[in-house]
C-alpha positions in Angstrom: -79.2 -2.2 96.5 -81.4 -4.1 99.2 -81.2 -2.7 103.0 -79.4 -5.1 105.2 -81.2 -6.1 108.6 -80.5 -6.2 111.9 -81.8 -7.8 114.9 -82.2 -5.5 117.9 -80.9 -6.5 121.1 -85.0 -5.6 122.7 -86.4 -8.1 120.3 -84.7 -10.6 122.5 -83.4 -9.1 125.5 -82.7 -12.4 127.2 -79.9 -13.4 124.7 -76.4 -12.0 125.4 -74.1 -10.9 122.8 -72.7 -14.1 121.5 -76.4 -15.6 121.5 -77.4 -12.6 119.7 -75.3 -13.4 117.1 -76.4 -16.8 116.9 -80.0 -16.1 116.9 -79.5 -13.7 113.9 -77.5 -16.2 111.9 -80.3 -19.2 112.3 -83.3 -17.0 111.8 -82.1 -14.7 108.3 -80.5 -11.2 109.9 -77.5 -9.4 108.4 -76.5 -8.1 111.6 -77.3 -7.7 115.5 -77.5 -4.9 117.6 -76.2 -5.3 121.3 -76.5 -3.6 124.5 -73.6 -3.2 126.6 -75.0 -0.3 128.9 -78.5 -0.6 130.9 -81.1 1.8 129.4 -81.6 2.8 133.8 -79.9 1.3 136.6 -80.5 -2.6 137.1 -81.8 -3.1 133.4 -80.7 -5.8 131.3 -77.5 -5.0 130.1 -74.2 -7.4 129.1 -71.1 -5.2 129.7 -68.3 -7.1 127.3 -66.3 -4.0 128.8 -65.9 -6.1 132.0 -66.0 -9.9 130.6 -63.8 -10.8 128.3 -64.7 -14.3 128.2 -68.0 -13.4 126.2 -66.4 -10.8 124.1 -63.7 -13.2 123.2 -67.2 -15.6 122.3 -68.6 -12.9 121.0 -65.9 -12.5 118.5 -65.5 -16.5 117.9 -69.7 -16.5 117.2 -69.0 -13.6 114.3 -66.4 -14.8 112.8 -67.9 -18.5 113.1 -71.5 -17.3 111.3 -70.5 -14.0 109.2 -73.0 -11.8 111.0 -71.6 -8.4 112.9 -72.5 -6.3 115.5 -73.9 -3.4 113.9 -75.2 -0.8 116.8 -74.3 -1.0 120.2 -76.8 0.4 123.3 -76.8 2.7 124.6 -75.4 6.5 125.7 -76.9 8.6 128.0 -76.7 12.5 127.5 -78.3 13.9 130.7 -77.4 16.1 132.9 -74.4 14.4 134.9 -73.0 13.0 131.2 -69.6 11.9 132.0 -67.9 11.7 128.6 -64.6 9.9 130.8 -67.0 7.1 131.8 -67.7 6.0 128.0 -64.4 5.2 127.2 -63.7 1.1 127.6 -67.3 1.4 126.3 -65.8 2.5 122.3 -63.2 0.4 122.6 -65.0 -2.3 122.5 -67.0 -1.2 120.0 -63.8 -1.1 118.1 -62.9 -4.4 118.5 -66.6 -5.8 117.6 -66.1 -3.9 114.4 -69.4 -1.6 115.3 -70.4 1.1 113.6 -73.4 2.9 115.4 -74.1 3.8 118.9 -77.7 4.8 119.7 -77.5 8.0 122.3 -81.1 9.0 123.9 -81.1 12.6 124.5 -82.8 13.3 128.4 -80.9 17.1 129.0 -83.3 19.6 129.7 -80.8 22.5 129.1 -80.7 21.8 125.2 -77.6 23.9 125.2 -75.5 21.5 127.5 -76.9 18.6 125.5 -75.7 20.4 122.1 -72.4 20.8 124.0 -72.0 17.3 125.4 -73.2 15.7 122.2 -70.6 17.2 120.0 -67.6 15.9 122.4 -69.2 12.8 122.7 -69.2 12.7 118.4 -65.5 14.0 118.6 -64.5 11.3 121.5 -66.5 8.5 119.2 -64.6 9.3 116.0 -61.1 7.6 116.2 -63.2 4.4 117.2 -65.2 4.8 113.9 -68.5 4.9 115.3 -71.3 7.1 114.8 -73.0 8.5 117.6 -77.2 8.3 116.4 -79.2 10.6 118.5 -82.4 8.7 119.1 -85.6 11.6 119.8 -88.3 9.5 122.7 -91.4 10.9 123.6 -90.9 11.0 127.1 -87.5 12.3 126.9 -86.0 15.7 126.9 -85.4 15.0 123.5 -89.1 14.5 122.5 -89.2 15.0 118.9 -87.9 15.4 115.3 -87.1 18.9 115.2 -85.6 19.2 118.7 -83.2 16.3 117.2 -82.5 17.8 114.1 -81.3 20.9 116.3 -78.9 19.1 118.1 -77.6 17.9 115.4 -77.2 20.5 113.7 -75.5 23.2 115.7 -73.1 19.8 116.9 -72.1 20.0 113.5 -70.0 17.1 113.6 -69.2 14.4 110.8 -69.9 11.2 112.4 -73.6 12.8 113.7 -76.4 11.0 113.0 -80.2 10.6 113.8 -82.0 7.6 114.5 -85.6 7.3 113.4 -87.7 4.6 115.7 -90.8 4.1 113.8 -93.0 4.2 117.4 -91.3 6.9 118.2 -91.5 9.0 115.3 -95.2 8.6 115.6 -95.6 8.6 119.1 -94.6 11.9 119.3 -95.9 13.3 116.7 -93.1 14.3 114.3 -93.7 15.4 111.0 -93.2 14.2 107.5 -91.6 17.8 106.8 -89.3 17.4 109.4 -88.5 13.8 108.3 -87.2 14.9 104.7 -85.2 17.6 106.0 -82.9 14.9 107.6 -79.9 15.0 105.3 -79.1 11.4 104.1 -75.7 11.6 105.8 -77.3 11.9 109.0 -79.3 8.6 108.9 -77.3 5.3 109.3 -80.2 3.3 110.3 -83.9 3.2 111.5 -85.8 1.3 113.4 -88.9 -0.5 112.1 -92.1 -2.2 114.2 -96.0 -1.4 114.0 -98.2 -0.1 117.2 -101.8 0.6 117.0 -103.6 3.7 116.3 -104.3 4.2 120.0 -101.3 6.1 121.3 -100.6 5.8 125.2 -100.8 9.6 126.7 -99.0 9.2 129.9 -94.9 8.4 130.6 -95.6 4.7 131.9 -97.7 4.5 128.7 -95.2 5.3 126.2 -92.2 3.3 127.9 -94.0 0.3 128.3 -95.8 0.1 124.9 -92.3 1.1 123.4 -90.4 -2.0 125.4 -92.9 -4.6 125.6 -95.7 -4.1 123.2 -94.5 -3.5 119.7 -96.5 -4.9 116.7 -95.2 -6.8 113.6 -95.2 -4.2 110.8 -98.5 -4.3 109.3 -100.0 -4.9 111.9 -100.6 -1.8 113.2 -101.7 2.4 111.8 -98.2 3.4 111.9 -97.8 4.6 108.2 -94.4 2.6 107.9 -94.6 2.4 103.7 -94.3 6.3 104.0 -91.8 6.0 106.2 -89.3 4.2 104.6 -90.6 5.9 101.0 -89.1 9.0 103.0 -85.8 7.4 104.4 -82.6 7.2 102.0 -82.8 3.9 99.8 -81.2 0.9 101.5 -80.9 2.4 104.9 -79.9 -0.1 107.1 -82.5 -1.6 109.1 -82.7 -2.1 113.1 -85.9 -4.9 113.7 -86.6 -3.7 117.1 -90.0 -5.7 117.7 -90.2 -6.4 121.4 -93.6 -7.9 122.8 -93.7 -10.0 125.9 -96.5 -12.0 125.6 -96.2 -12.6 122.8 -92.6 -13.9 122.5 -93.3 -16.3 125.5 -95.8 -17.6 123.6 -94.1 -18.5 120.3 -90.2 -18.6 121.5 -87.8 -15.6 120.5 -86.5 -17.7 117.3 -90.0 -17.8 115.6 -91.0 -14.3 116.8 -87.7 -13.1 115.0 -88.5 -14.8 112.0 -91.6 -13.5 111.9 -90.1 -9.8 112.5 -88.0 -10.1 110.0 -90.5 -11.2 107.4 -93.2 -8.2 108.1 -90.2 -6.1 108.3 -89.3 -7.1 104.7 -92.8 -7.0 103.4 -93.1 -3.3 104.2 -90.1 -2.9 102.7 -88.8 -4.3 99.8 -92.1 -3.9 97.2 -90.8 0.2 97.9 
């Protein structure tokens, strides 16, 4: 069984959801991933909760091409969490026929987070969505094992971890930690390249993270290991952002290209 692919919604941040889907079904992808919800306030974000003329497009675009919306962007658990706020937010999901949400981790009192996480899981479930705690450098949640703690005193069925290749290097996970993720947990990954140079400072990380990726191969991140360690098949997020570049070539040929190194890593495993 081959791993279906996904185009991330940073890989071309410019195109809103029904364009999304449109760019995934001309350039080879399985599936999109969209972001409804700005990563900080005034980011780039398309809220189909509050226009329902492009989630009705949205919905025309899928059905029109066959690709989905797999993962929607993204949850906040900090410290002012408001589960209440989140709401309209899976019902849409629900209607786009989503099955992941990617939830960045920035608590600093790990026990709220633990707390908050597992109502958010329990809140997400009758909308059949996964809540995929993704672990960010520069975050609270900076690594691995503090992910895989979350996620397991939550202890809640529709948990799940999101491996980011950067990140995973970035901040220095381990392999060990990597194979104690149980296969359950993991309903997709992200896959791009950086260089063997890693940024040291906040500003670093965030901006080679959103605006510098490589193309896999391109780059020291040892990405065959990776995915030799991931469940077989795992569904794959191609979350490839890199400014210059993609003014250079035009986001339909820097997607094709993603998608090709992507599947070059990949498929010989």
């Amino acid at each position: 069984m081959q791993a279906s692919y996904s185009i991330a919604q940073l890989t071309a941040l410019n195109y809103n959801p029904p364009q999304m889907i449109e760019l995934a079904a001309r350039t080879g992808y399985d599936q999109a991933g969209v972001r409804l919800l700005p990563v900080a306030p005034g980011a780039v974000a398309y809220s189909l909760m509050d226009n329902k003329p492009m989630l009705r497009e949205t919905l025309a675009r899928m059905k029109d091409t066959g690709v989905r919306i797999f993962d929607l962007e993204l949850i906040l658990l900090d410290e002012d969490f408001d589960l209440q706020r989140y709401l309209p937010f899976f019902e849409v999901g629900a209607e786009l026929g989503a099955r992941a949400v990617l939830v960045a981790g920035d608590d600093p009192q790990e026990s709220r987070m633990i707390e908050n996480y597992a109502r958010l899981c329990d809140a997400m479930q009758p909308f059949g969505l996964s809540a995929d705690l993704e672990f960010m450098p520069w975050t609270a949640l900076n690594n691995l094992a503090s992910a895989l703690r979350v996620v397991e005193q939550a202890d809640r069925s529709n948990a799940g971890i999101l491996v980011d290749a950067l990140h995973f290097d970035r901040s220095q996970s381990s392999f060990d930690d990597l194979k104690r993720i149980p296969a359950q947990w993991l309903h997709y990954a992200q896959i791009c390249d950086g260089p063997a140079e890693r940024p040291t400072s906040r500003e670093g990380l965030i901006n080679a993270a959103r605006c510098e990726r490589l193309l896999p191969g391109e780059g020291a991140i040892d990405l065959a290991r990776i995915w030799r360690t991931l469940p077989a098949a795992v569904p794959v997020s191609v979350e490839i952002p890199h400014d210059q570049r993609i003014a250079h070539l035009g986001v339909e040929t820097w997607a094709r290209q993603a998608l090709a190194a992507s599947k070059a890593i990949i498929e010989p495993l």
